[in-house]
Residue, then its C-alpha position, 0 to 999 in steps of 0.5 A: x500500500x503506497x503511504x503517497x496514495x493521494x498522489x497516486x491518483x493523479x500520477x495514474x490519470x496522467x499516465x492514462x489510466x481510469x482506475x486503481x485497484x486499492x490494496x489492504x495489506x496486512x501491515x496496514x490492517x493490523x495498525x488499523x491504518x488504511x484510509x479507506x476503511x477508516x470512517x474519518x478518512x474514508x470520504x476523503x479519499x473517495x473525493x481524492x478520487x473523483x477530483x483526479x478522474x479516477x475509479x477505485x475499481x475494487x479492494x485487494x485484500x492481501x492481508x490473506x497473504x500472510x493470514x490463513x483463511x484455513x485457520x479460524x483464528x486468522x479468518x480476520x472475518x472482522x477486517x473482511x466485514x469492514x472492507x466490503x462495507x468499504x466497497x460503497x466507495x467503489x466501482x465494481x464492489x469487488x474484493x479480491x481475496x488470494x489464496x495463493x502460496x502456502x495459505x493456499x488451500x489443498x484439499x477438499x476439507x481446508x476448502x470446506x473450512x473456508x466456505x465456513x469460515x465466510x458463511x457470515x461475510x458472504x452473506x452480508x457481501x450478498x446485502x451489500x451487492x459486494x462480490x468477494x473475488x478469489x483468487x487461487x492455484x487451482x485448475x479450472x475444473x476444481x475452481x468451478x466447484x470451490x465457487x459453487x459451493x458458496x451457492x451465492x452470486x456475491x462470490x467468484x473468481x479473480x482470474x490472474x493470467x500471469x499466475x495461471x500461465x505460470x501454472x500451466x493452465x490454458x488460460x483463454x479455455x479456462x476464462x470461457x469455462x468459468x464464464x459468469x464466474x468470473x468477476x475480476x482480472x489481474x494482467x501479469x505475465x509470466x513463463x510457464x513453470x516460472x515464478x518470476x513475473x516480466x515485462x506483459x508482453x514477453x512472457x507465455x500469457x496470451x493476452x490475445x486468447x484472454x481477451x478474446x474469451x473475455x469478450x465471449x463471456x460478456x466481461x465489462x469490468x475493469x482490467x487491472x495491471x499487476x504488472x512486473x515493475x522496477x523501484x527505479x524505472x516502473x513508470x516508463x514500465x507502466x506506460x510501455x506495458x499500458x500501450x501494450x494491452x492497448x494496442x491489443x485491444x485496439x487490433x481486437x476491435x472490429 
């Protein structure tokens, strides 16, 4: 989470792009330090917004990075609650929720634990006409059953193409195969079998696939660049890797 973030808004509509995805990390919940889930400052920050043009799109909560959603005494199902009433301040009323690394579930029983231990926030996620977003490792097939089972359309899936091409999963097949379930995407490319994230463009996804089957499912939300960057260069990476998901969107058009 970037302590600037008010500059950030006017840094991403300077260099062309309409919105943000914001980020909840772990270090900033557990200081209880994230402005937009802070009542006092959360306004402002949705004004900061809209002064600068830009779209808080979704909310990322990447506390579960280091919480485990496996483990009832880490489902932070209080900080989850005070984000998707957060998400009022948002575009897509989307938050991504990773499981991803070693608090990624592996087993049909630490997949059940979690759909019980988001029962109460699925429900109030249904209230708010919030949708809860995962993001996984698993293949398509089992995914379409870990969602379902929530039984509710305020879940689905968060489908992050660099990741599932580094996994092997043939991604355009797979967006087609998950359809309406698919409620957010994060750009990133990678090779495959390779954990490393590059430059959008020069890794195995294909961006063109992925698109393709997105326009097949209908998709009309936001395409959000989690995208290899530099300390020291990631603004011109940032352009460069913008101009490329446009120029393929432009070839895309008919």
């Amino acid at each position: 989470f970037p302590h600037e973030w008010e500059s950030e808004f006017i840094l991403a509509r300077e260099m062309g792009f309409y919105g943000i995805e914001w980020i909840c990390d772990w270090q900033e919940m557990e200081q209880d330090s994230n402005p937009l889930l802070l009542e006092a400052q959360s306004e402002q920050v949705a004004q900061k917004a809209r002064d600068a043009n830009i779209a808080i799109t979704a909310l990322c909560a990447d506390w579960y990075m280091k919480y485990d959603l496996r483990d009832a005494g880490q489902s932070k199902s209080d900080w989850l609650d005070r984000a998707i009433e957060a998400t009022r301040f948002t575009a897509e009323k989307r938050i991504v929720i990773p499981l991803l690394e070693k608090n990624a579930p592996e087993t049909k029983e630490e997949e059940r634990r979690i759909v019980a231990q988001l029962a109460a926030s699925v429900r109030l996620a249904q209230e708010r006409g919030a949708v809860l977003a995962f993001e996984t490792e698993m293949d398509v097939h089992r995914l379409i059953s870990f969602i379902d089972s929530f039984q509710s359309d305020a879940v689905g899936v968060n489908y992050d193409i660099g990741n599932c091409t580094s996994y092997g999963f043939d991604c355009p097949s797979d967006i087609l195969a998950l359809g309406h379930r698919v409620r957010g995407v994060h750009l990133k490319d990678r090779k495959r079998g390779a954990s490393a994230s590059v430059m959008l463009g020069s890794g195995d996804a294909d961006f063109a696939g992925c698109l393709a089957s997105l326009r097949s499912i209908g998709w009309t939300g936001s395409l959000t660049m989690q995208a290899w960057r530099t300390p020291e260069n990631y603004k011109e990476e940032a352009r460069q890797q913008l101009a490329f998901i446009q120029q393929l969107q432009h070839n895309a058009t008919p």
